[in-house]
C-alpha positions as CSV (number, residue, x, y, z in Angstrom):
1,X,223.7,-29.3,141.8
2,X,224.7,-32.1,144.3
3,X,227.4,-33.8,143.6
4,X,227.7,-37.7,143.2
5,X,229.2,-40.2,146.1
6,X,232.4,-40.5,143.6
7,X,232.9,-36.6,142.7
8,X,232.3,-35.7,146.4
9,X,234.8,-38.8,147.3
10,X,237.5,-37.9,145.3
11,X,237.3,-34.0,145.7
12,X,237.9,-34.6,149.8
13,X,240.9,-36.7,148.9
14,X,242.5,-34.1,146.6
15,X,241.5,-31.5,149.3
16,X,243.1,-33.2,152.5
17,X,246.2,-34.6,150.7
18,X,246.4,-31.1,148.5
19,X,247.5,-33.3,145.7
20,X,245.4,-34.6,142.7
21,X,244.7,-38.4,143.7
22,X,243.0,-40.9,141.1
23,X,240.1,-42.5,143.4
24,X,240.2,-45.4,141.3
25,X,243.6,-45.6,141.1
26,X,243.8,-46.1,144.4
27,X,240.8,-48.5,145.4
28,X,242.2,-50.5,142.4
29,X,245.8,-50.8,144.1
30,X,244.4,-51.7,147.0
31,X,242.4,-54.1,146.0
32,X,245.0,-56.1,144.2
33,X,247.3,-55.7,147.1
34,X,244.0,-57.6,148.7
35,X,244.1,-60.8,146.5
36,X,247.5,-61.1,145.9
37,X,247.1,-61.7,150.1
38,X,244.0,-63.6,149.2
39,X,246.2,-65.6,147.3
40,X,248.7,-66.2,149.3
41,X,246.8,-67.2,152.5
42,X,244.6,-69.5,150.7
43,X,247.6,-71.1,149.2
44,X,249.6,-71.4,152.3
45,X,247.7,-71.0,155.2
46,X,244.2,-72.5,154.7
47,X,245.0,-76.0,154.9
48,X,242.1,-77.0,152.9
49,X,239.6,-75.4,155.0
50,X,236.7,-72.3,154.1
51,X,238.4,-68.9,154.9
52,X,237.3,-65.2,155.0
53,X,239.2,-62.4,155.7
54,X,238.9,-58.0,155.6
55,X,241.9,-57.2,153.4
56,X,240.1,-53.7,154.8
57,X,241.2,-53.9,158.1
58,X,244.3,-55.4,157.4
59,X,245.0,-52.2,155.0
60,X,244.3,-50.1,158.1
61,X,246.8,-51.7,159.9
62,X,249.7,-51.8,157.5
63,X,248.7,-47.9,156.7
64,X,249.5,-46.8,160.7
65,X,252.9,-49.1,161.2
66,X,253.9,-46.8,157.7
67,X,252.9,-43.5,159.6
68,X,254.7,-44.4,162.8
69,X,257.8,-45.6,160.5
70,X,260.3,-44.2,158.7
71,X,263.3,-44.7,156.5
72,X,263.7,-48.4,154.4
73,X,260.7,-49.4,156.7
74,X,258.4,-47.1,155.4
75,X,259.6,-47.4,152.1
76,X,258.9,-50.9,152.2
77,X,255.1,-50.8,153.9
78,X,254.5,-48.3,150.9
79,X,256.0,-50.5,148.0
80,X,253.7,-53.6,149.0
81,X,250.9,-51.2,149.4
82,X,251.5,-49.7,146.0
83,X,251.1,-46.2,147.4
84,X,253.6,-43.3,146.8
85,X,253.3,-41.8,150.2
86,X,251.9,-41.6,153.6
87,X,250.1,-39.1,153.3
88,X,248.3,-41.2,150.9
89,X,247.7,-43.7,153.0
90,X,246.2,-41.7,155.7
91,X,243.6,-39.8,153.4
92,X,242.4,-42.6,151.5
93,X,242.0,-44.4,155.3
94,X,239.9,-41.3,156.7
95,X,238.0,-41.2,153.6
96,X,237.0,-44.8,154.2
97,X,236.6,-44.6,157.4
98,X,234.2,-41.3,157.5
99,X,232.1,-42.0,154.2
100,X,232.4,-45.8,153.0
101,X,232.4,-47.8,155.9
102,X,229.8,-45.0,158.0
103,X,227.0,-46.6,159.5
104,X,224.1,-47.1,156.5
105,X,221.2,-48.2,159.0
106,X,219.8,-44.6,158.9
107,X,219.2,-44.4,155.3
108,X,217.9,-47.7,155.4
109,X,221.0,-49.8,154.3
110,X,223.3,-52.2,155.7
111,X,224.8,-52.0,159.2
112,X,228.2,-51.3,159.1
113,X,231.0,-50.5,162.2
114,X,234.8,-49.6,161.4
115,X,236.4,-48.8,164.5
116,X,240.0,-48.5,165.7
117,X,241.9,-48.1,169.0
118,X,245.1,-48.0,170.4
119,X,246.7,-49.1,173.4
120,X,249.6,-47.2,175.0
121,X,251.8,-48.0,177.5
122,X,252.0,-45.3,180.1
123,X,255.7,-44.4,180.3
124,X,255.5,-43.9,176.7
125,X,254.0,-39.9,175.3
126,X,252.6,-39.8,171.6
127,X,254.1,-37.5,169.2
128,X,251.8,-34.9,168.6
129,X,251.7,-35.3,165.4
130,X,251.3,-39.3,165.2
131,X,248.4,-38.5,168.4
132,X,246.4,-36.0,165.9
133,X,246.9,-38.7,163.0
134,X,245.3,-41.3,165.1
135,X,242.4,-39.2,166.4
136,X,241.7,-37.0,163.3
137,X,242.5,-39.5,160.3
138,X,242.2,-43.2,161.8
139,X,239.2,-42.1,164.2
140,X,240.8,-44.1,166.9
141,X,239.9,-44.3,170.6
142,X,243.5,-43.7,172.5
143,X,243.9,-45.5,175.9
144,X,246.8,-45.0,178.6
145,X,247.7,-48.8,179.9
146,X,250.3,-50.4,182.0
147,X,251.6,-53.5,179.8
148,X,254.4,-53.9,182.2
149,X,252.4,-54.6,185.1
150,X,249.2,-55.3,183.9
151,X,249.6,-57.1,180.2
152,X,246.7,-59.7,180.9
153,X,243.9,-57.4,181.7
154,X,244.9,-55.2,178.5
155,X,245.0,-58.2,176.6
156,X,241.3,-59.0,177.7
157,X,240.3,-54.9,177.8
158,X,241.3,-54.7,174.0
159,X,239.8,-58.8,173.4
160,X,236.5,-56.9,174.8
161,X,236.5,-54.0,172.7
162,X,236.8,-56.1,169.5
163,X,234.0,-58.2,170.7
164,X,231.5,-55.2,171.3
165,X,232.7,-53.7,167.9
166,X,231.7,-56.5,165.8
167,X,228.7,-57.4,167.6
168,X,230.0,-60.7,169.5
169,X,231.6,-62.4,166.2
170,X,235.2,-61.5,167.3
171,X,235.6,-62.8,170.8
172,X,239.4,-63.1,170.9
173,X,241.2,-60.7,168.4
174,X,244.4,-61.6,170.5
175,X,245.4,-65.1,171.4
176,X,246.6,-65.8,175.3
177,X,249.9,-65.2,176.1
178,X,250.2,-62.7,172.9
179,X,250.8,-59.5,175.2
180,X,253.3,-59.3,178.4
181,X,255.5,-56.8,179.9
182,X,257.8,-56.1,177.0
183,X,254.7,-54.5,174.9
184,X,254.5,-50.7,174.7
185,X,251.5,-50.7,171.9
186,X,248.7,-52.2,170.5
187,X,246.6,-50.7,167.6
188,X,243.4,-52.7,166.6
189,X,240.7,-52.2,164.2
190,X,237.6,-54.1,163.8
191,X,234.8,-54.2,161.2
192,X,231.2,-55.8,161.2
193,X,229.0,-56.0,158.7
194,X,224.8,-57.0,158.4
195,X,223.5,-56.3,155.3
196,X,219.9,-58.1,154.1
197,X,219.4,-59.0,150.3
198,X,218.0,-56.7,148.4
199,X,215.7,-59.7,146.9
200,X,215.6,-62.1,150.0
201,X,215.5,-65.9,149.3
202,X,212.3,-68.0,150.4
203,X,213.5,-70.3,153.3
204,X,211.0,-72.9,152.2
205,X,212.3,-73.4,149.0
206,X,215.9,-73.9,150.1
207,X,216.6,-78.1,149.9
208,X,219.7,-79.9,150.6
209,X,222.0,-81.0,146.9
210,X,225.0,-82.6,147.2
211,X,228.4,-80.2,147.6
212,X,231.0,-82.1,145.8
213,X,234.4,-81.1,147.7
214,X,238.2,-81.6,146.3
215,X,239.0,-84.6,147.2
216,X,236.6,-86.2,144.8
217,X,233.7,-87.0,148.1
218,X,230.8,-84.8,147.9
219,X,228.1,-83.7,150.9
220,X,224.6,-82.8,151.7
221,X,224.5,-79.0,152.3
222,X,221.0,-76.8,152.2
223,X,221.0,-74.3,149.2
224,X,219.0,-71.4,148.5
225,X,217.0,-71.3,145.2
226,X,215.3,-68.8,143.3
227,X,213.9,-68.2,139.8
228,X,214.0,-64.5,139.6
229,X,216.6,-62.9,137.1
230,X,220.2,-62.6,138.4
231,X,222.8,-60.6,137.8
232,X,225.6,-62.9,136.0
233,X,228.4,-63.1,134.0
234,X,229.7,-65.8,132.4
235,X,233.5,-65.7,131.1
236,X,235.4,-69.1,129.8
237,X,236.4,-71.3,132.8
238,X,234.4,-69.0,135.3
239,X,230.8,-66.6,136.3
240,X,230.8,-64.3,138.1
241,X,227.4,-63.6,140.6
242,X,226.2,-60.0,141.9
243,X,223.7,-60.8,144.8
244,X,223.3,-56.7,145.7
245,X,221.9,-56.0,149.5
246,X,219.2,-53.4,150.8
247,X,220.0,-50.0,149.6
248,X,219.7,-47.5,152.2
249,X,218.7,-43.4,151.3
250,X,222.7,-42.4,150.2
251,X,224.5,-43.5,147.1
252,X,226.2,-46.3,148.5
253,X,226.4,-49.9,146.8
254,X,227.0,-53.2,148.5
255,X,227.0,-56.4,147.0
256,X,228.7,-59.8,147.4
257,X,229.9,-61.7,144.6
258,X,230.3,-65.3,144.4
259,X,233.1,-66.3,141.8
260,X,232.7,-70.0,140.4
261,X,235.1,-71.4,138.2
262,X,233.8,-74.0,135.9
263,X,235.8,-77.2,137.0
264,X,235.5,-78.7,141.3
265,X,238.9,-77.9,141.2
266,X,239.4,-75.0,139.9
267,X,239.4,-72.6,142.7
268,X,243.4,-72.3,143.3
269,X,243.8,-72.0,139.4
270,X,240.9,-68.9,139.2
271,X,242.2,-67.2,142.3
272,X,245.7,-67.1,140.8
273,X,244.1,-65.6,137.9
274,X,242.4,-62.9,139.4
275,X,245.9,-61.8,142.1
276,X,248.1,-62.2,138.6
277,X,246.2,-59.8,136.4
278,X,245.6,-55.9,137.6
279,X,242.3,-54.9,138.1
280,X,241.3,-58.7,136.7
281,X,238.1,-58.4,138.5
282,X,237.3,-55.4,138.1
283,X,236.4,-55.8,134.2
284,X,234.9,-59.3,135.1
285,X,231.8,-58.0,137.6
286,X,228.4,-58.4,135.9
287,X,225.9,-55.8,135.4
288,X,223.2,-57.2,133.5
289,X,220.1,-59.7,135.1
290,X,219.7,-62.4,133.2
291,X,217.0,-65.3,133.3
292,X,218.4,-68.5,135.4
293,X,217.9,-72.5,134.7
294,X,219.2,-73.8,137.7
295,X,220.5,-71.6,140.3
296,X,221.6,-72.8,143.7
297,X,223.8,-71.3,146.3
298,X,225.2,-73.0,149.3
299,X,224.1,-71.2,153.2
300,X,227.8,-71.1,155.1
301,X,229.2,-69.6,158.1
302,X,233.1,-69.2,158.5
303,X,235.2,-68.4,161.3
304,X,238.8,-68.0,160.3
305,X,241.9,-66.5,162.4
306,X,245.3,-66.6,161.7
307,X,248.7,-64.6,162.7
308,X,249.0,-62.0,159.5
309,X,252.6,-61.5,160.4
310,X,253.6,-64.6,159.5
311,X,251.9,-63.9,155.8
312,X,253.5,-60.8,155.4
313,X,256.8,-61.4,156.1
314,X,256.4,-64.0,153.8
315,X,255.3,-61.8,151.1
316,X,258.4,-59.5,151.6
317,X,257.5,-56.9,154.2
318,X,259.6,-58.0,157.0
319,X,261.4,-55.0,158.2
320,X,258.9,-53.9,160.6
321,X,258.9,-56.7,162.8
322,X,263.0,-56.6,163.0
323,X,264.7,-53.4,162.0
324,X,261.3,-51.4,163.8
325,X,261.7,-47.8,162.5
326,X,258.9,-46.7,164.5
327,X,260.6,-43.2,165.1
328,X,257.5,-41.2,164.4
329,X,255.4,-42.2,166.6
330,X,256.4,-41.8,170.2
331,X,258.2,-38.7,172.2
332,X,261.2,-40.9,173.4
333,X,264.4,-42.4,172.5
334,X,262.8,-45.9,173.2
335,X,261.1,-45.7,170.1
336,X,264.3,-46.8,168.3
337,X,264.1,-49.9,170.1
338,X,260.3,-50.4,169.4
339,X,259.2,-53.0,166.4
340,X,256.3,-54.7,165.5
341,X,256.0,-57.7,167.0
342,X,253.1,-59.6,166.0
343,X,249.5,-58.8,163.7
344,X,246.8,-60.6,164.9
345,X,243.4,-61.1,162.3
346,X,240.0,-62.8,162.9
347,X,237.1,-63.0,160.4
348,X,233.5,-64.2,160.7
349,X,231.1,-64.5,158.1
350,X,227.5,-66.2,157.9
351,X,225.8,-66.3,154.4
352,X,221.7,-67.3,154.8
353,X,218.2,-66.7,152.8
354,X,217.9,-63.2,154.9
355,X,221.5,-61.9,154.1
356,X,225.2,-61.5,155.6
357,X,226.9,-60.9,159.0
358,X,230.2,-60.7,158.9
359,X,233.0,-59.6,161.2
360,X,237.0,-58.8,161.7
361,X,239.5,-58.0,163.5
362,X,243.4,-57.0,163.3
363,X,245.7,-56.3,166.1
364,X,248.7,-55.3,166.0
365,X,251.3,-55.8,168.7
366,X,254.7,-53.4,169.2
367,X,257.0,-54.5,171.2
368,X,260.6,-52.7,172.2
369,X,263.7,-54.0,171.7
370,X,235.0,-60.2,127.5
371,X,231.5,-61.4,128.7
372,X,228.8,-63.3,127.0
373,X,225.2,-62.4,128.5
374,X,223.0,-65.7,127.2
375,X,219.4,-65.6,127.3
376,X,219.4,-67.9,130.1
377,X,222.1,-69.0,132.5
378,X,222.9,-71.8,135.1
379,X,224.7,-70.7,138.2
380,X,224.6,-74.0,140.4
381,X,227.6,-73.4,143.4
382,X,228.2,-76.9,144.2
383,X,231.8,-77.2,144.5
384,X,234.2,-74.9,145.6
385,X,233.8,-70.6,144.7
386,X,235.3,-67.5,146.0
387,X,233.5,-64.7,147.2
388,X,233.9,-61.2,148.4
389,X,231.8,-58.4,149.9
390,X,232.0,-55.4,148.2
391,X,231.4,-51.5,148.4
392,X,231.0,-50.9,144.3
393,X,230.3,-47.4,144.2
394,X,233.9,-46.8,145.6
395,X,235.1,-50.1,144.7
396,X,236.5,-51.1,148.3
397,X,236.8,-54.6,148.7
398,X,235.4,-55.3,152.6
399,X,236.2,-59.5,152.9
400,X,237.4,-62.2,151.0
401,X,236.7,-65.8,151.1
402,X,236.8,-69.3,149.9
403,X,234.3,-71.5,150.7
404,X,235.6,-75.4,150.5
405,X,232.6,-77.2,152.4
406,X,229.3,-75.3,153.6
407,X,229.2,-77.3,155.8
408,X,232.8,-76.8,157.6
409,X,232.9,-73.7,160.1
């Protein structure tokens, strides 16, 4: 008999880590791991401004600095990670990487790219070990560079490589000036995303309604309409939206949900809410379609970058970019000296009648040295929501955002 996506999911985990692993254990830490960042940057680093980012590809990033550290390093990536090991890490990232994030357009569904690569400088050799973690568990393409020499081409050879990986959307994944002669290492993932609606939204009936924004002005933004049953749940001071894409041939599920608290101000208050709580919401995504009254929801495209080591050293992890650690990964002595010296993220994310595209990128940089279901329901986003992308079969959160003005990129 075949076996569902989740059975076969969690059976190659236990297999590979040869130690019984709770899939949803896991997805569920990581996800809250994922807004409490959410959290965090929108409290402190949005300025008042729309935001998206892949708490994915961040993940993915944090997960390979904990395999090339060890000691109170380690210990610490794994504590904010809420993982009990390494190994951990690694399977439930080659698990991802190889089944929830693998392409979807053959069966039909969403396309989807999840690539990594890393950048070596060429007086520096791999461990062996580290090497066949990278290639086997992190699928990443290795390349042999000459920082010391030649740092502004590698900056622009691994700028180019994000912006082939998410189709154009991520142009500069590293800032100027980010990479010079004292890097040894850069490790970079990137993720894109296109998925169409499963029920597409009629262009012609989209109309412009005002957008009323936080400090008490409102604008004219287009919205997209529809009458047909949604999939909603209402809570007090919030709903919660399911707009589910195409589904392709395999048993995967994506959807985006749009998370609108009840007051034009409430969005700081509901996102606090959801980071505070574990698994918060999890128990809070809807199921069941109900009939609509008024339903509108804003078209938006966000770009958002920002410098991720900045937010995590400010959430605690802060030994890797001082005390390094980094002894696992490379055969020399310089890799006491090496640290982490700066994360680098980009996001993009467009929202129309037809679907989403979205994009991201990390780099990393070493260096040495209980619902109510009415019979009919309003869902009218005019004024500041959340929203995230989602994988719901496995539970994998792919972006988070906030969307402050549709009509801000």
């Amino acid at each position: 008999m075949r076996r569902s996506f989740v059975e076969l999911y969690s059976h190659s985990l236990t297999v590979s880590a040869n130690t019984t692993m709770d899939l949803r254990e896991s997805i569920t830490n990581q996800n809250d791991v994922a807004f409490s960042i959410a959290n965090h940057i929108l409290s402190n680093h949005s300025g008042n401004n729309n935001i998206v980012f892949s708490p994915l590809s961040l993940h993915v990033v944090l997960s390979i600095i904990a395999a090339a550290s060890k000691g109170p390093t380690r210990d610490q990536i794994l504590s904010f990670l809420r993982s009990k090991s390494t190994d951990n890490l690694n399977s439930s990232v080659s698990h991802l990487v190889t089944i929830v994030l693998a392409d979807a357009t053959p069966a039909g569904g969403p396309r989807l790219s999840f690539a990594n690569g890393a950048w070596v400088d060429h007086s520096l050799s791999l461990n062996p070990s580290f090497k066949q973690l990278v290639n086997n568990d992190y699928k990443a393409v290795l390349a042999s560079v000459d920082f010391q020499t030649k740092a502004v081409e590698v900056s622009k050879e691994v700028n180019s490589w994000a912006e082939k990986e998410t189709n154009g959307l991520i142009k500069e994944v590293l800032p100027a000036e980010s990479v010079d002669g004292s890097t040894r290492l850069i490790f970079a993932n990137a993720i894109y995303f296109k998925g169409a609606w499963a029920e597409k939204f009629d262009a012609q009936m989209s109309k412009d309604h005002d957008f009323h924004l936080l400090d008490g002005n409102s604008v004219k933004a287009p919205f997209m309409v529809s009458k047909k049953k949604q999939v909603i749940s209402a809570f007090d001071g919030f709903k919660v939206l399911r707009l589910p894409y195409k589904k392709g041939e395999d048993k995967r599920l994506f959807s985006m949900y749009v998370v609108l608290p009840d007051a034009i101000d409430g969005v700081s208050a509901l996102l606090e809410k959801v980071s505070s709580e574990r698994g918060f919401l999890e128990r809070k995504l809807p199921y069941q379609a109900v009939s609509v009254g008024d339903f509108r929801i804003p078209k938006f495209k966000i770009s958002f970058g920002l410098e991720a080591s900045n937010v995590l050293k400010e959430l605690g992890v802060v030994l890797p970019f001082k005390d390094g650690d980094l002894t696992e990964m490379v055969d020399s002595f310089v890799s006491q000296n090496l640290y982490v010296s700066s994360i680098y993220h980009k996001s993009f994310v467009e929202v129309n009648e037809e679907g989403t595209e979205a994009a991201a990128a990390s780099a990393v940089t070493m260096a040495c040295g209980c619902a109510r279901f009415p019979t009919k329901i309003d869902f009218v986003a005019d004024h500041p929501f959340l929203f995230l992308i989602r994988e719901d079969l496995s539970g994998s959160v792919l972006f988070i955002g906030q969307v402050l003005n549709p009509l801000a990129n």
